[in-house]
C-alpha positions in Angstrom: -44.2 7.7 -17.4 -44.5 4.3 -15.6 -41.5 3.3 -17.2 -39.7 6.3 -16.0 -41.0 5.4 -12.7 -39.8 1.8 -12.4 -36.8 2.7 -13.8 -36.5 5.4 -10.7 -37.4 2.7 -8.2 -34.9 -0.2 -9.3 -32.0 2.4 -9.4 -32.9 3.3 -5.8 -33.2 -0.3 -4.8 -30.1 -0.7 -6.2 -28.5 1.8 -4.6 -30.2 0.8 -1.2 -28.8 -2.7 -1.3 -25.2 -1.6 -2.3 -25.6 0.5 0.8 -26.9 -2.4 3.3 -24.0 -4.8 1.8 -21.2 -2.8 1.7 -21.4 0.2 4.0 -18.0 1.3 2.5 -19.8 2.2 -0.1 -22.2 4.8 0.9 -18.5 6.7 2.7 -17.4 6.9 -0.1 -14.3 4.2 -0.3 -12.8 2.5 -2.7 -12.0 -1.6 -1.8 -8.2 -1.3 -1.8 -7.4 1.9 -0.5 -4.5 2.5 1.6 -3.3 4.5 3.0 -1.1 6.8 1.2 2.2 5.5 2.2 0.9 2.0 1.4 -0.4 2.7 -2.1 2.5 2.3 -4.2 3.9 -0.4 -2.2 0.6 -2.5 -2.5 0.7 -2.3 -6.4 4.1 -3.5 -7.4 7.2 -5.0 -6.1 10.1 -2.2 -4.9 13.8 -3.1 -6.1 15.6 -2.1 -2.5 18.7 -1.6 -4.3 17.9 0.7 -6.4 14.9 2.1 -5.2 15.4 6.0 -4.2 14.3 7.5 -0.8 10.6 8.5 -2.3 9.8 4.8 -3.3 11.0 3.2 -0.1 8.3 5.9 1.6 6.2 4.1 -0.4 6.5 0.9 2.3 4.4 0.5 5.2 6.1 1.8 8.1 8.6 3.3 5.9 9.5 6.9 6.4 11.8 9.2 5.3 14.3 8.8 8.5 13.8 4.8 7.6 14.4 5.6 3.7 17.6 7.4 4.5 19.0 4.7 6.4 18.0 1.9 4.0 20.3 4.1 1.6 22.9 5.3 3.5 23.3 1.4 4.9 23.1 0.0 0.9 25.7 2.7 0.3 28.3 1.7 2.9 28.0 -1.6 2.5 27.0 -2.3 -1.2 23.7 -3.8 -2.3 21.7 -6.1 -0.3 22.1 -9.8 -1.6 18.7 -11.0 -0.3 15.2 -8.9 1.2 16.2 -10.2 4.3 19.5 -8.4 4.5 16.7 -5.2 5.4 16.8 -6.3 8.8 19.9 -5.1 9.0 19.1 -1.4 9.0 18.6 -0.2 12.5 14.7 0.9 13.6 13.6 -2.0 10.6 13.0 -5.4 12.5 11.3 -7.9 12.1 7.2 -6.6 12.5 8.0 -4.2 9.5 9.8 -6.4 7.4 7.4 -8.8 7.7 4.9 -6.6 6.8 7.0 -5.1 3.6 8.4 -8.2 2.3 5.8 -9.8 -0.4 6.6 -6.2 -2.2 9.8 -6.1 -1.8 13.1 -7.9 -4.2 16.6 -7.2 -4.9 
């Protein structure tokens, strides 16, 4: 029974300190959670040339009016020859590229 009982009262310590260190914690969260727009993009580098209008929704700031352009530009004028070149989609400038381009390669 005492056993039982200390066993009870570390566990709840435990728990108590994970909840005064990391208040994440006790809401629930996972560390690393993104939004869900953000998820897929914050995993693993995004091939913009071949990438279809579901994966480039995967990009922060990305949506699916963005997506269509991003494909509709790499249509008409053939495959981007550097991550840069992204700039050159109209509504993509410079804030959102900056924020994509660690995932992104071509």
């Amino acid at each position: 029974m005492q056993k039982s009982l200390l066993s009870i009262t570390l566990t709840i310590m435990a728990l108590l300190t994970l909840l005064i260190v990391n208040p994440a914690f006790a809401e629930g969260k996972k560390e690393g959670t993104t939004k869900s727009n953000e998820t897929v993009a914050s995993m693993q580098m995004i091939n913009i040339n071949q990438a279809d209008a579901k994966t480039l929704t995967t990009l922060k700031g990305i949506g699916n009016d963005r997506a269509v352009k991003i494909i509709e530009y790499r249509e008409k004028n053939g495959p981007f020859q550097k991550i840069e070149d992204l700039m050159k989609v109209k509504g993509i400038g410079k804030k959102i590229f900056e924020q994509i381009k660690d995932v992104l390669s071509v």
